[in-house]
C-alpha positions as CSV (number, residue, x, y, z in Angstrom):
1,X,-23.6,-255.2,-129.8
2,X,-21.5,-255.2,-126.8
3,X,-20.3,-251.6,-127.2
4,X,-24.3,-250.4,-127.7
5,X,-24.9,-252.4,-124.7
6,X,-22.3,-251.0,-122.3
7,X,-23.5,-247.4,-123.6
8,X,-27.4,-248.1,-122.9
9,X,-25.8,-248.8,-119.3
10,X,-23.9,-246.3,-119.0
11,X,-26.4,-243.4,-120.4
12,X,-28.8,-245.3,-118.3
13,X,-27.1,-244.6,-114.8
14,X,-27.2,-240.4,-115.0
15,X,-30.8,-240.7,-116.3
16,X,-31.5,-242.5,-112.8
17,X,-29.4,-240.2,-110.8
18,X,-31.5,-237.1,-112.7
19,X,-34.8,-238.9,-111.6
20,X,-33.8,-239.6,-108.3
21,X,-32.9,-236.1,-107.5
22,X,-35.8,-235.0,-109.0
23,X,-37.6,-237.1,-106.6
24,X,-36.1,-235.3,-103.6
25,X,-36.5,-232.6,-104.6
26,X,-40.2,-233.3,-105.5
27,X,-41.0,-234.9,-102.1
28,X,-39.2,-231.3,-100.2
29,X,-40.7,-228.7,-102.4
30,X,-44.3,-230.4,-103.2
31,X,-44.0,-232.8,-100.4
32,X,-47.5,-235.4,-100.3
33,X,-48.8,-236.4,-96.9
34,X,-46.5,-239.7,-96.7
35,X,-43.1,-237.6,-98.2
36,X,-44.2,-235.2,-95.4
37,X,-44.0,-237.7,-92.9
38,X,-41.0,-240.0,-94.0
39,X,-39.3,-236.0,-93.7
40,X,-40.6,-235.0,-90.2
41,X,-39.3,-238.6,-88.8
42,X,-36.1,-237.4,-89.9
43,X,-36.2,-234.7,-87.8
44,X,-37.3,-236.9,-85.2
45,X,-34.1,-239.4,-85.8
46,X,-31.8,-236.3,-85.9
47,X,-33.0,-234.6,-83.2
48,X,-32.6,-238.0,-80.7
49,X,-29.0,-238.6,-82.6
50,X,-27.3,-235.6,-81.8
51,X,-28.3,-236.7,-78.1
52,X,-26.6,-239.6,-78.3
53,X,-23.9,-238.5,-80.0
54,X,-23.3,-235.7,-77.3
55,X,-23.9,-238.3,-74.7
56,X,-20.7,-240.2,-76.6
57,X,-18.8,-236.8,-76.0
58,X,-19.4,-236.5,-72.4
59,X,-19.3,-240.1,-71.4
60,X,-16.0,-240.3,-72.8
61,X,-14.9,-237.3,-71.2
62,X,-14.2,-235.5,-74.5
63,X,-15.7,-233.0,-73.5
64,X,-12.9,-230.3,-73.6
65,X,-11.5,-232.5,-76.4
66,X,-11.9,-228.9,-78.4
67,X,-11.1,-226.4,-75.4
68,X,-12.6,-223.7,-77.7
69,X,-15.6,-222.3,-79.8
70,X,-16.9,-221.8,-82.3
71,X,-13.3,-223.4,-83.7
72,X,-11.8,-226.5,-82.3
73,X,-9.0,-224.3,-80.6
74,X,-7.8,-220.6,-80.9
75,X,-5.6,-221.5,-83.7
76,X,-7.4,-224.3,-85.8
77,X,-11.1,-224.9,-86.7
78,X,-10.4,-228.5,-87.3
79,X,-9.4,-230.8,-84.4
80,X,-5.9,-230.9,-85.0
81,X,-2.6,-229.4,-82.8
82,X,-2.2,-229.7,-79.5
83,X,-5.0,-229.1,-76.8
84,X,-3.7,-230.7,-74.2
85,X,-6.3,-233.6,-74.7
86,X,-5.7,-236.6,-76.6
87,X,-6.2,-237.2,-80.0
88,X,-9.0,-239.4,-79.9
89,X,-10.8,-236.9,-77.6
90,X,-10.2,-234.1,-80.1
91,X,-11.9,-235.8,-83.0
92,X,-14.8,-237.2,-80.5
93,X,-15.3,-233.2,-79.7
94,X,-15.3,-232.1,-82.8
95,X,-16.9,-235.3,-84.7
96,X,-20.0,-234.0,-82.6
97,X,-19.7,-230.4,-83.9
98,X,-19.6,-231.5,-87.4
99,X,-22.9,-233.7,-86.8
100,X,-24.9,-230.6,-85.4
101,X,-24.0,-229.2,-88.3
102,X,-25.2,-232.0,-90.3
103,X,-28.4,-231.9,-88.1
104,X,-29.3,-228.2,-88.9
105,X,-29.2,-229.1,-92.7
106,X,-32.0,-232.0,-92.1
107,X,-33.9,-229.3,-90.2
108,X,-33.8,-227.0,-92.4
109,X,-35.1,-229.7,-95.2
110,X,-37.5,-230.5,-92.6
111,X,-38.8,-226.3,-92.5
112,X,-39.1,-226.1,-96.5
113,X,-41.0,-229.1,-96.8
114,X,-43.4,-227.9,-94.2
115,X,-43.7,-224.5,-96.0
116,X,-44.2,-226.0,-99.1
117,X,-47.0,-228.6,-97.0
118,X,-50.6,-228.0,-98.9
119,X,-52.1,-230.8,-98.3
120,X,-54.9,-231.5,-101.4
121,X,-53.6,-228.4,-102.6
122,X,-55.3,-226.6,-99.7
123,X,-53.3,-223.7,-97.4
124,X,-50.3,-223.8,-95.3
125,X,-50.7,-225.1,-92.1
126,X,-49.7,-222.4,-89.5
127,X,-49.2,-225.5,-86.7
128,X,-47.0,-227.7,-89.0
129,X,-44.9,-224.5,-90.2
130,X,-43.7,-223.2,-86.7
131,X,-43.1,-226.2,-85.3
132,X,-41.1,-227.1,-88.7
133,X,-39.6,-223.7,-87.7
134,X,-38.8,-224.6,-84.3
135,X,-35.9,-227.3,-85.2
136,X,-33.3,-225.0,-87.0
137,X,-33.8,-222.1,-84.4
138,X,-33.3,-224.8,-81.5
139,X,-30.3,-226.4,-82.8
140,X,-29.1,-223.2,-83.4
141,X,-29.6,-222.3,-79.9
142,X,-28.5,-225.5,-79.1
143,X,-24.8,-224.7,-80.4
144,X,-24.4,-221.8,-78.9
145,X,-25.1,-223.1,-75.0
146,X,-22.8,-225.8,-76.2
147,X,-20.3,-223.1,-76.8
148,X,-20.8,-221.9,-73.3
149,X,-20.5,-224.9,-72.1
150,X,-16.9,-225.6,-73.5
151,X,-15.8,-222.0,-72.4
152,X,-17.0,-222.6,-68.5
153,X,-15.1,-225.7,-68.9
154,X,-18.4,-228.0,-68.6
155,X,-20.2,-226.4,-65.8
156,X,-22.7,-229.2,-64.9
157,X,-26.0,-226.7,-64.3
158,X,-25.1,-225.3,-68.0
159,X,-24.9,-229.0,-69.3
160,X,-28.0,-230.0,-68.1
161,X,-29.6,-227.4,-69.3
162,X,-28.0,-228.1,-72.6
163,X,-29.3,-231.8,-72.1
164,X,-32.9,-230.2,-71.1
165,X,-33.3,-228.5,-74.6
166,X,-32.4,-231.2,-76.8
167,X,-35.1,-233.4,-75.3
168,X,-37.4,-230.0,-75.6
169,X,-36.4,-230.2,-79.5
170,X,-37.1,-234.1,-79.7
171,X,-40.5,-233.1,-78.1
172,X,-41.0,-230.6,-81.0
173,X,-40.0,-233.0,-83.3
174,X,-42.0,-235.8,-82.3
175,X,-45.4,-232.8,-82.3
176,X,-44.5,-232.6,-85.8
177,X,-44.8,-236.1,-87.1
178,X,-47.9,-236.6,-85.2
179,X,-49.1,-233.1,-86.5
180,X,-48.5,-233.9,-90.5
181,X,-50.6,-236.8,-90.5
182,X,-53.5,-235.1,-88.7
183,X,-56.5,-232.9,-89.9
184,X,-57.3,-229.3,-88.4
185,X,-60.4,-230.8,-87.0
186,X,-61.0,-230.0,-82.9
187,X,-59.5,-232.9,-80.5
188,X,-61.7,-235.6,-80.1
189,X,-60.8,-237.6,-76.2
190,X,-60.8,-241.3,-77.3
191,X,-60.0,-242.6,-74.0
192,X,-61.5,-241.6,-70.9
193,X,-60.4,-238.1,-69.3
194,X,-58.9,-239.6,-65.9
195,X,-56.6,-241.8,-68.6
196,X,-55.7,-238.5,-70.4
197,X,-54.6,-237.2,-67.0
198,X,-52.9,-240.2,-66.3
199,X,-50.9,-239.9,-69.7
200,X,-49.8,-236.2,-69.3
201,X,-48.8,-237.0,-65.6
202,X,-46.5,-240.0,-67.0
203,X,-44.9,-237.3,-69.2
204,X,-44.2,-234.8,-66.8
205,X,-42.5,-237.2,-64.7
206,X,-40.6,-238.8,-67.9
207,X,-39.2,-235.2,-68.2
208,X,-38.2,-234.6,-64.6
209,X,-36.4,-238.6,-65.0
210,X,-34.4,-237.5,-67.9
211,X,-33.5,-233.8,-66.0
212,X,-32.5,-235.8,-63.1
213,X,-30.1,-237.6,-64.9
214,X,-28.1,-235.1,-66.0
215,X,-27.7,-234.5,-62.3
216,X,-26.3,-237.5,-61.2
217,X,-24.1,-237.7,-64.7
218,X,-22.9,-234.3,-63.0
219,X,-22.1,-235.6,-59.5
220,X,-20.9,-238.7,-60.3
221,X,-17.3,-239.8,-61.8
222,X,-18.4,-239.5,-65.9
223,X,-18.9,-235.7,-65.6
224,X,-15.6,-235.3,-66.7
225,X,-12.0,-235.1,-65.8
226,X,-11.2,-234.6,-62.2
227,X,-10.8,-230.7,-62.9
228,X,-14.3,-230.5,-64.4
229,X,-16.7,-229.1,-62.0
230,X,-19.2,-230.8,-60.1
231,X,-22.7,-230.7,-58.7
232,X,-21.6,-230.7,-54.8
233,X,-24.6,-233.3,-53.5
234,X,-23.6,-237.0,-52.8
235,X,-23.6,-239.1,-55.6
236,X,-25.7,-242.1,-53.6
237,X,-28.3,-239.3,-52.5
238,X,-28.4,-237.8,-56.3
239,X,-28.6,-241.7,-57.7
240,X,-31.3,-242.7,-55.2
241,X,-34.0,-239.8,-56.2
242,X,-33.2,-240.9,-59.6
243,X,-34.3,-244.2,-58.9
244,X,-37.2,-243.3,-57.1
245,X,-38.6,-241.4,-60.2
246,X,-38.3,-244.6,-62.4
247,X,-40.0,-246.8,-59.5
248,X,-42.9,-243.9,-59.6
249,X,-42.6,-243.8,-63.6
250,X,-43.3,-247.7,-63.5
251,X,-46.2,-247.6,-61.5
252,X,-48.4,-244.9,-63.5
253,X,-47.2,-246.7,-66.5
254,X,-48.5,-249.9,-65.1
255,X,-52.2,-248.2,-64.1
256,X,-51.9,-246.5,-67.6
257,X,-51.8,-250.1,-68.8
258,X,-54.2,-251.6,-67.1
259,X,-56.2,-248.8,-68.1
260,X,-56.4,-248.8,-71.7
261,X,-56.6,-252.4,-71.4
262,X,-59.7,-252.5,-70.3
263,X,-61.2,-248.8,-71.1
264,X,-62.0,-249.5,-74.7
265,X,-58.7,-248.0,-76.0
266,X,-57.6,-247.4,-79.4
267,X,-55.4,-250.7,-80.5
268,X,-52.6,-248.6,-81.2
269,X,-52.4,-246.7,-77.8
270,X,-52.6,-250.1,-76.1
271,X,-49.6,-251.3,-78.2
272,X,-47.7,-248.0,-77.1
273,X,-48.6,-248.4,-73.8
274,X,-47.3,-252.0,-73.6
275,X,-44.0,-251.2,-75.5
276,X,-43.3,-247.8,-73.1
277,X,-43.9,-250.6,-70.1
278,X,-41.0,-253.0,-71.9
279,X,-38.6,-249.8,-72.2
280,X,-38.6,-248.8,-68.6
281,X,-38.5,-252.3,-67.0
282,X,-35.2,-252.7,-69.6
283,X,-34.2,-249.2,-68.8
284,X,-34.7,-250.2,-65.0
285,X,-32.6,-253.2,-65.3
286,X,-29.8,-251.6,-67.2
287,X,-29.6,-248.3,-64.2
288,X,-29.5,-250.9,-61.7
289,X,-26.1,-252.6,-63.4
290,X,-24.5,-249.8,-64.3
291,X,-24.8,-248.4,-61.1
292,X,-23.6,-251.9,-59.5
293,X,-21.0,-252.5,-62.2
294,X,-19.3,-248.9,-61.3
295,X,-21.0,-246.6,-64.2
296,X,-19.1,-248.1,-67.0
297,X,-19.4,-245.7,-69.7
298,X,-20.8,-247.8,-72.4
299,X,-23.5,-249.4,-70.1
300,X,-24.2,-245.8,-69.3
301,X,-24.7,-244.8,-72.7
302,X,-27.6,-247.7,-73.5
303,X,-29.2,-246.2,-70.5
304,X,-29.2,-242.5,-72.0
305,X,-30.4,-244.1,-75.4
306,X,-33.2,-246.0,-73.5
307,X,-34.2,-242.8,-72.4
308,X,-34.6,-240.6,-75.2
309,X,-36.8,-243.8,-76.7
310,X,-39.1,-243.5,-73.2
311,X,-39.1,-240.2,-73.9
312,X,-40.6,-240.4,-77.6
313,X,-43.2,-243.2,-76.5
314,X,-44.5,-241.6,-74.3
315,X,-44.8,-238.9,-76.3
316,X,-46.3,-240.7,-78.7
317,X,-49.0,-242.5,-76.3
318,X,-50.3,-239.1,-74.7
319,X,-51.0,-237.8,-78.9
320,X,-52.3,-241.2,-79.2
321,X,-55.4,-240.5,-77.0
322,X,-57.3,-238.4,-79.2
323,X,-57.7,-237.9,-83.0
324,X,-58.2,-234.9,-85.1
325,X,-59.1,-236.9,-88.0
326,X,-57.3,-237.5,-90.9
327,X,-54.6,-234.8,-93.1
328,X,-56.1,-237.2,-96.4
329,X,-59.6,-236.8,-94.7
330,X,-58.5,-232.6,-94.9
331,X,-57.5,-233.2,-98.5
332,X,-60.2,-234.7,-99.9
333,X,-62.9,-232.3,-97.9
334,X,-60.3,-229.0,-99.6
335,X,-61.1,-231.0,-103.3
336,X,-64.2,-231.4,-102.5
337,X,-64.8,-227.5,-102.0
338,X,-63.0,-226.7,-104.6
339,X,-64.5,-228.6,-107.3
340,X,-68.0,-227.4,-105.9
């Protein structure tokens, strides 16, 4: 009875790894609405992390832990030799390569599921593909600035404009998982259009914050080693106009606020609106010690990831003003059709 047992369990455990991978593969290649989204937030999480973890990279000036590229150095893909950096530095550097490349596999999952995305068994959508399409091409394009920026030796205008696309791709990212749970239906305002304007303004000044950033990161002392170029403005100067954009930033957010408060807003904007409002007083607070605490690195990188969340908020607030109806609405009106 025992050995009948033991060989139920153990016949039992493959049978449950078959039916799990058939489920992934199920929810990629004939993905439902809520597979669909579960798999464009991972391209939303992967897109943010490979911020952070290039943030890691340059805050602990690893940054020409692999002097080379594509391979680690001219004689060795992996991070090993001599480079004339430490060790640790080395496998920071290439640790980072290795999770872009882990990165472009999830986007890539992310672009088959969205070509195989019928939802109700009704056509692909054209919006959800290329934007689905847009993650593997921008990480791809992503790698190669980050070559150039090992081979010039981490020119600070090419970082930042390394820095600049990866929040671009988050933005693409974030599109998506708003766009799968959506119907084709035309945009209907749900708030009033001075709000709207009000929104869009908040986000165009949330990008210019986070492009700012990567200035001062380039002027001040966590660009890099002392022989790693810098932007040639004064670091109180470059600090101070960043500063200034979060005080603007927190005073649209506020009106926003007060806005949607008491303009009949959808709950769930108003929630948004009140969390992006607790992100940037935090994010406030945490500049203003680094900056008195003498930029320690880790400090530093809580205020890079505090971005990149402002950044998806408020992403998430400006779709949050108008609907397009729902992708099950979609499905049910395709069904419909098709059974008439």
């Amino acid at each position: 009875m025992l050995t009948d047992s033991a060989s139920g369990r153990a016949a039992a455990r493959p049978a449950r790894l078959r039916f799990s991978r058939a489920s992934i593969a199920d929810a990629v290649l004939a993905p439902s609405p809520a597979a669909m989204r579960r798999i464009a937030l991972a391209g939303v999480m992967a897109s943010a992390g490979i911020i952070l973890t290039g943030a890691a990279v340059r805050l602990s000036q690893s940054g020409l832990g692999c002097p080379d590229w594509p391979a680690c150095t001219a004689h060795s893909i992996m991070a090993g030799g001599s480079t004339g950096s430490t060790l640790v530095h080395r496998w920071i550097e290439f640790g980072n390569r290795l999770v872009t490349g882990a990165i472009l596999v999830i986007a890539a999952v992310v672009s088959v599921a969205a070509w195989r995305f019928r939802p109700g068994g009704g056509h692909r959508r054209t919006d959800i593909v290329m934007l689905a399409l847009a993650q593997p091409a921008g990480i791809v394009a992503q790698a190669v600035l980050g070559g150039i920026v090992v081979l010039t030796k981490l020119d600070p205008v090419w970082v930042s404009v390394h820095f600049v696309l990866s929040v671009s791709l988050v933005a693409l990212a974030v599109a998506l998982h708003v766009k799968v749970t959506e119907g084709t239906a035309p945009a209907r305002p749900l708030v009033r259009p001075d709000l709207r304007a009000l929104a869009a303004a908040l986000v165009a000044v949330v990008a210019v914050m986070l492009a700012a950033g990567t200035v001062v990161t380039g002027t001040g002392p966590l660009a890099g080693a002392r022989s790693v170029a810098r932007y040639h403005l004064p670091l109180a100067g470059a600090t101070q106009f960043h500063a200034d954009i979060g005080w603007l930033l927190t005073g649209l957010v506020l009106a926003l606020v007060a806005g949607l408060r008491f303009g009949a807003a959808p709950r769930r904007a108003r929630r948004l609106g009140w969390a992006l409002l607790g992100l940037i007083l935090v994010q406030g607070s945490v500049g203003y010690t680094q900056y008195f605490t003498g930029l320690p690195a880790g400090l530093v990188w809580v205020h890079v990831t505090g971005s990149v969340l402002i950044w998806i908020t408020a992403l998430h607030l400006l779709f949050a003003l108008r609907d397009r109806g729902s992708v099950t609405a979609t499905s049910g009106a395709v069904k419909a059709s098709a059974a008439g």
